[in-house]
C-alpha positions as a Markdown table, in Angstrom:
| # | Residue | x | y | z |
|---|---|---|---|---|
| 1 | Unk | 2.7 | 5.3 | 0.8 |
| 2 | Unk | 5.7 | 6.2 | -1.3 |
| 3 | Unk | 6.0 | 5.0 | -4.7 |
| 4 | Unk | 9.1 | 4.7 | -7.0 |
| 5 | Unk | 9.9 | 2.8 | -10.4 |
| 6 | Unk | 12.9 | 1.7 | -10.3 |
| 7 | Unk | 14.3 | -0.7 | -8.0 |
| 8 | Unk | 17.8 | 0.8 | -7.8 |
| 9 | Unk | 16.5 | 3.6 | -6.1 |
| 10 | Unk | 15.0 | 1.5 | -2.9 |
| 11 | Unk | 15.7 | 2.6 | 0.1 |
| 12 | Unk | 13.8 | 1.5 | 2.5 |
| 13 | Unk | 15.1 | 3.3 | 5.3 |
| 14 | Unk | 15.0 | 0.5 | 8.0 |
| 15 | Unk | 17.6 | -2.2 | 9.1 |
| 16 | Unk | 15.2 | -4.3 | 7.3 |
| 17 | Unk | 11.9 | -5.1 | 5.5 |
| 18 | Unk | 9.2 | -7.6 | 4.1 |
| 19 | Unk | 8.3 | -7.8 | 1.0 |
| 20 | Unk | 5.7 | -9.1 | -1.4 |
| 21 | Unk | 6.2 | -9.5 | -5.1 |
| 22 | Unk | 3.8 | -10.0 | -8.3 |
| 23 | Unk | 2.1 | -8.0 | -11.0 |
| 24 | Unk | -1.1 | -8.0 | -8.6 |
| 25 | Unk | -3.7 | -7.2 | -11.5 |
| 26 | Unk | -6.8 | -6.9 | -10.5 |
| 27 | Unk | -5.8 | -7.4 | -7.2 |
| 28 | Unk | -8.2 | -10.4 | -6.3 |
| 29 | Unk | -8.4 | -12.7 | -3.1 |
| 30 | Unk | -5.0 | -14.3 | -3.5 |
| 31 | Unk | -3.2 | -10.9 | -3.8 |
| 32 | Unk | -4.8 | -9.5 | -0.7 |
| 33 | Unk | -3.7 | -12.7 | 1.3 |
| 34 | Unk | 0.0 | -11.7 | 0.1 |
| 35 | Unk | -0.3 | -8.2 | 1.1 |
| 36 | Unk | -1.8 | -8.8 | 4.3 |
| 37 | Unk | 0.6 | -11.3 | 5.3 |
| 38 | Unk | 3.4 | -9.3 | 4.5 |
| 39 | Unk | 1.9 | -5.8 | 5.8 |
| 40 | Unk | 0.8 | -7.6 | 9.5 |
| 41 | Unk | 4.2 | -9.1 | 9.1 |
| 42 | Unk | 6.0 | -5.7 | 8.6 |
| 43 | Unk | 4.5 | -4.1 | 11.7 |
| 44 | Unk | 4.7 | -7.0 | 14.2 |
| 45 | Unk | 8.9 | -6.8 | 13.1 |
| 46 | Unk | 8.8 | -3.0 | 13.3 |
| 47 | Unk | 10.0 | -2.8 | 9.3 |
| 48 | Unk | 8.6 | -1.4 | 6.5 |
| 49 | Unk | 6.4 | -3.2 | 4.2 |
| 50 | Unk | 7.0 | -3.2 | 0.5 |
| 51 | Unk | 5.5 | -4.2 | -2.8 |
| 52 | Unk | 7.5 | -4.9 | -6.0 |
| 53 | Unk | 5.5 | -5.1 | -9.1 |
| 54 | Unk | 5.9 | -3.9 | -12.7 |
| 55 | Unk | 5.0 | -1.5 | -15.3 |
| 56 | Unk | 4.2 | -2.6 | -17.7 |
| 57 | Unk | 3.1 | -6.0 | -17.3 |
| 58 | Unk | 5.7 | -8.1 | -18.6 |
| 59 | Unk | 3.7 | -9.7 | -21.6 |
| 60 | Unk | 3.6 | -6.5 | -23.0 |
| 61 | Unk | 7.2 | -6.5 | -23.4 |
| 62 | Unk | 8.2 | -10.0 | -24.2 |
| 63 | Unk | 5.0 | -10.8 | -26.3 |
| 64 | Unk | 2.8 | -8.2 | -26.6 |
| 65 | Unk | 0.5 | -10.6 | -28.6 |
| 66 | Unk | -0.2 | -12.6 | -25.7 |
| 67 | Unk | -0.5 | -9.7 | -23.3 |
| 68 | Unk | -3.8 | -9.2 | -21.1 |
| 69 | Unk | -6.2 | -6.6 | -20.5 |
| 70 | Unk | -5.2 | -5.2 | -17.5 |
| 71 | Unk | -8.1 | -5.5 | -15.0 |
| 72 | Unk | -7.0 | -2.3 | -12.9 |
| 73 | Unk | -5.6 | 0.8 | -14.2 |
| 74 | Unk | -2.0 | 2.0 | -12.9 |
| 75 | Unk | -3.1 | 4.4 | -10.9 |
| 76 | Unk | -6.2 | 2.6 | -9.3 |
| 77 | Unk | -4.3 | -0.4 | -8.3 |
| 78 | Unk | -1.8 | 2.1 | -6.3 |
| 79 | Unk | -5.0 | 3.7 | -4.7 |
| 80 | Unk | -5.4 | -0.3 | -3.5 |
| 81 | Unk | -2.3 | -1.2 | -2.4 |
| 82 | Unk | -2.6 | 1.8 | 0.0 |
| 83 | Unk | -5.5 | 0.7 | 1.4 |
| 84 | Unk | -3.9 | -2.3 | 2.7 |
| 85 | Unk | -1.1 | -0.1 | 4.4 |
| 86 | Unk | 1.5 | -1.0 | 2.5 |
| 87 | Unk | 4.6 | 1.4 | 3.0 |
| 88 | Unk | 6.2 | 1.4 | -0.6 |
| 89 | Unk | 5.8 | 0.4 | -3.9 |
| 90 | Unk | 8.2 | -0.5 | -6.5 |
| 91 | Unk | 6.5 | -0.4 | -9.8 |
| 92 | Unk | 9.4 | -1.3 | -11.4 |
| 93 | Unk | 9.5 | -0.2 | -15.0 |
| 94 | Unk | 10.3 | -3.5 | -16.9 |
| 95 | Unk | 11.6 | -3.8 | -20.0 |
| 96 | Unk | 14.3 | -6.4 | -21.9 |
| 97 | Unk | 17.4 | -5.2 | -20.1 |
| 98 | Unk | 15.5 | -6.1 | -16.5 |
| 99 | Unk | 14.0 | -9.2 | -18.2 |
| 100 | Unk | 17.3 | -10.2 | -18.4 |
| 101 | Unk | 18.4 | -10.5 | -15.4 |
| 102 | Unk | 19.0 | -14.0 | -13.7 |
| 103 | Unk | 16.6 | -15.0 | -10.7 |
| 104 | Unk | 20.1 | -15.2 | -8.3 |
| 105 | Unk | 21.0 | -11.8 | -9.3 |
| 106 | Unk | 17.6 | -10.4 | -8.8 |
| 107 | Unk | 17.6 | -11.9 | -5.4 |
| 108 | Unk | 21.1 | -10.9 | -4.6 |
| 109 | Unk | 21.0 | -7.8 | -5.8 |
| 110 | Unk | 17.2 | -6.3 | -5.2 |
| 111 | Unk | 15.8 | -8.6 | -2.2 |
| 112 | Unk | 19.7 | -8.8 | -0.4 |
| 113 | Unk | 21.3 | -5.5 | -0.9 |
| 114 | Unk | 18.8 | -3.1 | -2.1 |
| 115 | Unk | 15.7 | -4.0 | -0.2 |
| 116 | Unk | 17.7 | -5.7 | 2.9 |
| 117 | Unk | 14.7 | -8.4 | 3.1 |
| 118 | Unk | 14.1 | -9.9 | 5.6 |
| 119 | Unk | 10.8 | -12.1 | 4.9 |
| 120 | Unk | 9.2 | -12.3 | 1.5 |
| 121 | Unk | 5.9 | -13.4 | 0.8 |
| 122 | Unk | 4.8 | -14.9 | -2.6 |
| 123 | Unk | 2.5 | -17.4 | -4.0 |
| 124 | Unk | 3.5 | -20.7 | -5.0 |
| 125 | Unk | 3.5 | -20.5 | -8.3 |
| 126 | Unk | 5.5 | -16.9 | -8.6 |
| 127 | Unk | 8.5 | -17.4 | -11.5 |
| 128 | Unk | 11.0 | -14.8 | -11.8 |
| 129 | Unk | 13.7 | -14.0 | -13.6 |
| 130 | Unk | 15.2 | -14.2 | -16.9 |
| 131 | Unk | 13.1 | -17.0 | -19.1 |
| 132 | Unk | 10.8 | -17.3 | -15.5 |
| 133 | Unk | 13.8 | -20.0 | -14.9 |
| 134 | Unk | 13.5 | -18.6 | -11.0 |
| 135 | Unk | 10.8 | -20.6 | -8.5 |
| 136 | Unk | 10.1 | -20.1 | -4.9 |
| 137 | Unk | 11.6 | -23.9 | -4.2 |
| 138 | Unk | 15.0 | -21.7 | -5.7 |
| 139 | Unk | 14.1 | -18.7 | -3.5 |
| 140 | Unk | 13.7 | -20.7 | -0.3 |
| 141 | Unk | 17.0 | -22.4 | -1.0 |
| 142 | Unk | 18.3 | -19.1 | -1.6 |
| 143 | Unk | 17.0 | -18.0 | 1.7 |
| 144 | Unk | 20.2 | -18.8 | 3.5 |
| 145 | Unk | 22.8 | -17.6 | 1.4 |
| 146 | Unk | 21.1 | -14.0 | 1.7 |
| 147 | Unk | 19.4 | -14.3 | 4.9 |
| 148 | Unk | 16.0 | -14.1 | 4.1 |
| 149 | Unk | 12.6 | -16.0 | 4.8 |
| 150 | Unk | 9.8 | -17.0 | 2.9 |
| 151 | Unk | 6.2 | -17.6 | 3.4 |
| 152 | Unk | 4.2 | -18.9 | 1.2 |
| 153 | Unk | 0.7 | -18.3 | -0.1 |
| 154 | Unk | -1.3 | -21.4 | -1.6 |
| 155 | Unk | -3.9 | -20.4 | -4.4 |
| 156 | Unk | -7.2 | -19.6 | -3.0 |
| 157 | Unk | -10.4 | -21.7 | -4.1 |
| 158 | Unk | -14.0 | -19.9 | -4.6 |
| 159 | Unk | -16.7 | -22.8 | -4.9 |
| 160 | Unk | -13.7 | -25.2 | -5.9 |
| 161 | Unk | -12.2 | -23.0 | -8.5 |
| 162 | Unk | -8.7 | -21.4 | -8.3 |
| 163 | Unk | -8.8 | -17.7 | -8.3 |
| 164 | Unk | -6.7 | -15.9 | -10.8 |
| 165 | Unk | -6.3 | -12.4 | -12.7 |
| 166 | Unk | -6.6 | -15.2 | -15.9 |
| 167 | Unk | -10.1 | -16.5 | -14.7 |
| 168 | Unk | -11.4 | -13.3 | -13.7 |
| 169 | Unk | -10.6 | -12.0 | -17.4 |
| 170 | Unk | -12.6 | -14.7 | -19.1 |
| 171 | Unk | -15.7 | -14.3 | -17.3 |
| 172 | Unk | -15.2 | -10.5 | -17.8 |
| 173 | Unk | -15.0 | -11.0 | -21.7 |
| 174 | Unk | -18.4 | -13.1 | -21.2 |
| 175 | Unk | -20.1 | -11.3 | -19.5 |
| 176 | Unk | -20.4 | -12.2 | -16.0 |
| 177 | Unk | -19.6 | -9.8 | -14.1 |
| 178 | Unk | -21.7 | -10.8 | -10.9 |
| 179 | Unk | -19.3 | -14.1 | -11.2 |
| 180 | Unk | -16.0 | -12.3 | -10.4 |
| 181 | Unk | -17.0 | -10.5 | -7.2 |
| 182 | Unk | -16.5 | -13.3 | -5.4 |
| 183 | Unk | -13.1 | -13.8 | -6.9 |
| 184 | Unk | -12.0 | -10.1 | -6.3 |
| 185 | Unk | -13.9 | -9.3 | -3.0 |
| 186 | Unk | -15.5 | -5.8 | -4.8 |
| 187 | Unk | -17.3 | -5.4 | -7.9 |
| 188 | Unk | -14.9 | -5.1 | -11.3 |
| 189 | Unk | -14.4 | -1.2 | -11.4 |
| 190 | Unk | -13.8 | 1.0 | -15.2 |
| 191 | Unk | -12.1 | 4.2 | -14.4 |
| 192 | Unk | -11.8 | 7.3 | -16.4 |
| 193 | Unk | -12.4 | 11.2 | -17.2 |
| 194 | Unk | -16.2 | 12.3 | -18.5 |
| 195 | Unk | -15.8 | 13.7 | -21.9 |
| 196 | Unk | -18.4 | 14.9 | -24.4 |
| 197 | Unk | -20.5 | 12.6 | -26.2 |
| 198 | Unk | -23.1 | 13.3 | -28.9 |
| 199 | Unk | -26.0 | 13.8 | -26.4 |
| 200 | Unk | -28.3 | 11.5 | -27.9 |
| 201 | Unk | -29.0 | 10.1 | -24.8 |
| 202 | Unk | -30.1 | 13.6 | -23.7 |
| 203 | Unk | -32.2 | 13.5 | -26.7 |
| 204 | Unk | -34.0 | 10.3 | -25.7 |
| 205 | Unk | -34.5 | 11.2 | -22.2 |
| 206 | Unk | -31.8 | 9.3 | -20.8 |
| 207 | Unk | -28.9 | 11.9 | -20.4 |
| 208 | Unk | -25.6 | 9.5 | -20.1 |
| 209 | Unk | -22.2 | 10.2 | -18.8 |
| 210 | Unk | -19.8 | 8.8 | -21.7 |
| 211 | Unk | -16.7 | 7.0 | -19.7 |
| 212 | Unk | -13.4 | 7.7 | -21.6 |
| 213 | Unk | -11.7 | 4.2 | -19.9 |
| 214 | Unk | -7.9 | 4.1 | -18.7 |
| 215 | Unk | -8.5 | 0.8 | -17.8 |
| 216 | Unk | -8.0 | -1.8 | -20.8 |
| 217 | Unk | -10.2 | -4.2 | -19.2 |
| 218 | Unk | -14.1 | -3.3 | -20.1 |
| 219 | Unk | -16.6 | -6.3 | -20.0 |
| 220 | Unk | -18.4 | -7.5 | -23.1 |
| 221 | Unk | -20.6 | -5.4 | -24.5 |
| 222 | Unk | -24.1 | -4.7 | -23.6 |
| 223 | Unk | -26.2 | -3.3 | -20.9 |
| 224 | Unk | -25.4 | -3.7 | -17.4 |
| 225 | Unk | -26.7 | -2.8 | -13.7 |
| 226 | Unk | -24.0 | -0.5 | -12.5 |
| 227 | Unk | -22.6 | 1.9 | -9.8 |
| 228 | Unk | -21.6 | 5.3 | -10.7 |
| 229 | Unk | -18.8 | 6.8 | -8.1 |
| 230 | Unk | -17.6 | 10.4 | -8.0 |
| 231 | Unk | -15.5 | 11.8 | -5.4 |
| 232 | Unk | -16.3 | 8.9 | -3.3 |
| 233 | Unk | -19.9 | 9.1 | -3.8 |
| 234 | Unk | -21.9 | 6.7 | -5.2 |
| 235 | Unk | -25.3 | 6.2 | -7.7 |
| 236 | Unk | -26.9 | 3.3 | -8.8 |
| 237 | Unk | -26.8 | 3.5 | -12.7 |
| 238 | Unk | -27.7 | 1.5 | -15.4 |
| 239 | Unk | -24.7 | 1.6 | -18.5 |
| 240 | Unk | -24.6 | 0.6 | -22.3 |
| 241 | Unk | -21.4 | -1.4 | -23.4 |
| 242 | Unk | -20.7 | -1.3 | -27.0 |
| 243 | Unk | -21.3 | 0.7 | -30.6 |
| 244 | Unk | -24.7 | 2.0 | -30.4 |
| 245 | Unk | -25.8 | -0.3 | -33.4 |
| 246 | Unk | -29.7 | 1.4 | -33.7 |
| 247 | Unk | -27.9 | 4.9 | -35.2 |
| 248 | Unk | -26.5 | 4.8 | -38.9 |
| 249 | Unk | -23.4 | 7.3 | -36.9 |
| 250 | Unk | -22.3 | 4.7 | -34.9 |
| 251 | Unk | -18.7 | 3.8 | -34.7 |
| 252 | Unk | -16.5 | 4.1 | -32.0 |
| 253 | Unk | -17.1 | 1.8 | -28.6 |
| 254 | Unk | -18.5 | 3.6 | -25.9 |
| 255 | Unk | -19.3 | 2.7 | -22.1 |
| 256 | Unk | -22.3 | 5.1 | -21.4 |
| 257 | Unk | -24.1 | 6.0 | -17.7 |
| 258 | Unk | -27.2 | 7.0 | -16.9 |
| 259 | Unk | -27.1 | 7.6 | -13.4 |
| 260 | Unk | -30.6 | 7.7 | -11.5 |
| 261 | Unk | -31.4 | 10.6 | -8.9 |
| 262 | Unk | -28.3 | 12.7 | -10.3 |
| 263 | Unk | -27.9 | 16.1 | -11.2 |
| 264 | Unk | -25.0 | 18.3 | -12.4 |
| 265 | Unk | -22.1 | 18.7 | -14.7 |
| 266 | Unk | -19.7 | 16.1 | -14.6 |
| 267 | Unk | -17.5 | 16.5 | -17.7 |
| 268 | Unk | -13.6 | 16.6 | -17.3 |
| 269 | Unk | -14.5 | 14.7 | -14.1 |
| 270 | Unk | -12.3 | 11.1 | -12.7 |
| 271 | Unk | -14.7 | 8.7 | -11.8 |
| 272 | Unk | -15.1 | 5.2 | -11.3 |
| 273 | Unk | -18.2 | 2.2 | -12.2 |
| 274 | Unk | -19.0 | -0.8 | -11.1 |
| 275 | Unk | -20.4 | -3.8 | -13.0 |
| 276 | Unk | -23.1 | -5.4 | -10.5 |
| 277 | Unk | -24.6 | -7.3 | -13.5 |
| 278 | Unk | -25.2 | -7.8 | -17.1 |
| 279 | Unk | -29.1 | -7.1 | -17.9 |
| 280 | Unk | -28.7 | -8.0 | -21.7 |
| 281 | Unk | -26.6 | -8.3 | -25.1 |
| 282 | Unk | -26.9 | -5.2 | -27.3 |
| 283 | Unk | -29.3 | -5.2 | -29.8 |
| 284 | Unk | -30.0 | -3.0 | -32.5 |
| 285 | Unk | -33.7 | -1.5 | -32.6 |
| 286 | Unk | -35.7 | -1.2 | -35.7 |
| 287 | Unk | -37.0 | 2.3 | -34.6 |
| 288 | Unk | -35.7 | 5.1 | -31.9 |
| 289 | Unk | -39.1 | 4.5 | -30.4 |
| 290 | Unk | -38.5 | 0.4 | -29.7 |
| 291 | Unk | -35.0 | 1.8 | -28.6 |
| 292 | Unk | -36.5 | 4.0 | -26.5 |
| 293 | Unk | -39.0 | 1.7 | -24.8 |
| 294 | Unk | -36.2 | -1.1 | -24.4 |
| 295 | Unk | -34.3 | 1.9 | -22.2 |
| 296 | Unk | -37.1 | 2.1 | -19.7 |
| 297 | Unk | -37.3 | -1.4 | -19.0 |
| 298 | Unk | -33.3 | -1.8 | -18.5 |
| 299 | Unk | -33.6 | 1.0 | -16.4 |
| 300 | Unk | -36.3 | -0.4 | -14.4 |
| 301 | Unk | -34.4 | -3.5 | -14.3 |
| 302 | Unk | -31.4 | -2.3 | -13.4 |
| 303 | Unk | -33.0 | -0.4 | -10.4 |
| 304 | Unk | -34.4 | -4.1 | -9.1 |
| 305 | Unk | -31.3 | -5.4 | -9.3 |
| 306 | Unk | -29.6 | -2.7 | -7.7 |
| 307 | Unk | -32.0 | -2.5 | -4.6 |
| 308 | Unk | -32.0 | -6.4 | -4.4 |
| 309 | Unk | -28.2 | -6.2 | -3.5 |
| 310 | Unk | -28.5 | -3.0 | -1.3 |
| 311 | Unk | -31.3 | -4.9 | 1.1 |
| 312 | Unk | -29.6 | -8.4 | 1.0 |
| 313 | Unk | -27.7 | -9.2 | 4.2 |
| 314 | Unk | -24.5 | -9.4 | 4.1 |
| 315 | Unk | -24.2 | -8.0 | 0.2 |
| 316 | Unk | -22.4 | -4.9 | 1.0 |
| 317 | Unk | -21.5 | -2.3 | -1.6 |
| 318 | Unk | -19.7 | -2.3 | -4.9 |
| 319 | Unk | -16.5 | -1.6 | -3.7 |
């Protein structure tokens, strides 16, 4: 999959191609409809398939007091796209000047002459353009001025609710993580390098792996059920969300593994973990021991939960 970040630079190197657009965070149900449609699409007409998003996401620029956590890091949502076999990504780099542009210049200019499109697939309710003032009504009109067609993806329901990167956010920041898995098809992933922490855990018998997270969007704190994955690989783990409260030291918040039946040195190390399900709130302990003792039992907990989704039918993995 080749990836570039500016849209001037397209070349897709066929007579033609199909394309999908949308900031696809979090890449949940209704994005992998889009890229499915438009990757099956792409082979059946012999044309490359390609995905125009943008870095960064466009609340960030226009009001960054409204923007998002991003539910997938940069460079794990390219590691996605590729899965689906998409051929290339624009991750086009916005900022005002390309907010600026008009929806008919956009589609003249990128779709028409840069990316030669020949089907595009969106959602119904994509806007684009400057002030959003572009709508797929406007980009089926414009269809056959630039000779181009459009399909359409209506929003997918999960037990009568409409997915969205939105909705998947707000049960993130309660919580309920087990509720978005449905929504996303996987578990909600953190990704990040394995730095040094204060080895307290070590201390306590519980030696952690301390996450440092490129991805903004971390669920609330507290103790979760979790999947550790290095290199592929996976653990079942159990992980502390939050500021350690228990310890007069404690500052600075911290997602923290233990990871059950592992040993070695991961520090320095990319890795990824799953949310499978929140076990508790945080709490601080009035003694290391009660601390101590509370550890075991989330532990154990976690391990039930774990082994409950491993032997049910049908439950698959994290990812």
């Amino acid at each position: 999959m080749e990836i570039i970040h500016d849209l001037e630079h397209a070349q897709p190197g066929a007579p033609g191609s199909v394309v999908t657009i949308g900031n696809f965070d979090g890449i949940h149900l209704g994005h992998q409809a889009l890229l499915r449609s438009a990757v099956e699409e792409a082979r059946h007409r012999g044309l490359p398939s390609v995905v125009v998003t943008f870095e960064p996401h466009p609340l960030k620029v226009l009001a960054p007091e409204r923007a998002p956590g991003i539910l997938l890091a940069a460079e794990d949502k390219m590691e996605l796209l590729e899965c689906f076999g998409v051929d290339l990504v624009v991750a086009q780099r916005f900022d005002r000047e390309f907010a600026a542009i008009e929806a008919e210049a956009f589609v003249r200019h990128y779709l028409a002459d840069r990316l030669k499109t020949k089907k595009v697939w969106v959602g119904r309710d994509l806007r684009f353009g400057r002030g959003r003032r572009g709508s797929v009504q406007d980009l089926v009109r414009w269809g056959a001025l630039y000779d181009y067609e459009v399909g359409i993806i209506d929003p997918i329901l999960v037990n009568g609710a409409r997915i969205s990167s939105s909705e998947i956010r707000r049960l993130l920041e309660q919580g309920r993580v087990d509720e978005v898995r449905p929504m996303l098809g996987r578990h909600h992933f953190v990704s990040g390098t394995v730095v040094s922490g204060n080895k307290r855990g070590r201390d306590l018998g519980f030696p952690t792996a301390n996450l440092s997270t490129r991805t903004e969007m971390v669920p609330l704190d507290g103790i979760y059920a979790t999947v550790f994955e290095l290199k592929q690989r996976q653990w079942p783990s159990v992980s502390s969300v939050g500021f350690n409260p228990t310890f007069a030291d404690a500052g600075k918040r911290t997602v923290e593994t233990f990871i059950f039946d592992f040993e070695g040195d991961l520090y320095g190390e990319t890795v990824k973990l799953f949310f499978v399900k929140r076990i508790r709130e945080e709490r601080k302990f009035n003694s290391v021991e009660a601390l101590v003792a509370q550890m075991r039992q989330d532990a154990v907990a976690a391990r039930t939960i774990l082994d409950d989704l491993a032997g049910r039918p049908g439950a698959g993995g994290p990812s």
